[in-house]
N, C-alpha and C positions, 0 to 999 in steps of 0.2 A: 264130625270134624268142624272148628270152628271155622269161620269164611273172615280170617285174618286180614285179608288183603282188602278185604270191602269195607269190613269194622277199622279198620286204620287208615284208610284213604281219608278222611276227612282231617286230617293232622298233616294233607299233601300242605308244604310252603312254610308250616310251624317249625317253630327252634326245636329241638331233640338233644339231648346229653347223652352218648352212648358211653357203656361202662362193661367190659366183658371181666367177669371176677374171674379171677382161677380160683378154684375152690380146692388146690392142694395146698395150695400157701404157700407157693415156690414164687412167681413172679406176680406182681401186683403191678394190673395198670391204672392210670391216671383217667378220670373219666374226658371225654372230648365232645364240645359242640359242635352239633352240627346243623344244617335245614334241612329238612327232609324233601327231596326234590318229588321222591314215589314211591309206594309200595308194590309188589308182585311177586305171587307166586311160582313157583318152580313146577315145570310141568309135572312131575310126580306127587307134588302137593308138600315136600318135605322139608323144604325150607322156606322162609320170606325173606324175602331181599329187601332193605332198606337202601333205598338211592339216596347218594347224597350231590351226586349231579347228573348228567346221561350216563356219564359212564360205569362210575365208581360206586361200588355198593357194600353192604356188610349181609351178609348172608347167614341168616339165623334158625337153627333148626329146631322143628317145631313135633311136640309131644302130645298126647294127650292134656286134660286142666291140669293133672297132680302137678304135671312138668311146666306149664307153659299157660299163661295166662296173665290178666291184664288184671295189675292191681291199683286202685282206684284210692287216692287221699286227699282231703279238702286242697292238699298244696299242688299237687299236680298226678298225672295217671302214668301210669309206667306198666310199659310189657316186660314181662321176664321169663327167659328159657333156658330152664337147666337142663343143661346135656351132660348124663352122667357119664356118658363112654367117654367123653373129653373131658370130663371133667373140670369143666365151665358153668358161668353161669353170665349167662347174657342182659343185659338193662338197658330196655331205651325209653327215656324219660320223656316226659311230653313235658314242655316248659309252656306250653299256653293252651290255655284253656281253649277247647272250642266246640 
């Protein structure tokens, strides 16, 4: 299991775009800026929570690589996690390099 919360802690304070697809094709959301205040894992290890202040988080569940993994292009790195039973699919985009 990768150690998500550790590989992603250095993007603590960076801009972030999050984007949750529905992958039915019923509702389509608008992607949204945010800063990333922190990352942490869920005691079970099953989700990571992306903070976007103390409080407020987005809580993203976390698969093996097939499902979940951090994709990597000269413009910027982006995590993504598809959750087939919800059939979602999760994007938080790193806007800055670091």
């Amino acid at each position: 299991m990768m150690e998500w919360d550790m590989m992603l802690s250095k993007y603590k304070g960076s801009r972030i775009t999050v984007w949750i697809e529905d992958l039915s094709g019923e509702e389509q959301t608008q992607p949204k800026p945010f800063t990333l205040f922190k990352t942490a894992l869920t005691e079970d290890r099953a989700y990571l929570k992306f903070y976007f202040n103390a409080a407020q988080f987005l809580s993203v569940p976390l698969f093996d690589e097939s499902l979940t993994r951090l994709e990597r292009s000269q413009a910027r790195n982006c995590f993504v996690s598809h959750d087939p039973h919800a059939n979602l699919c999760y994007h938080i985009y790193f806007e800055e390099r670091v």
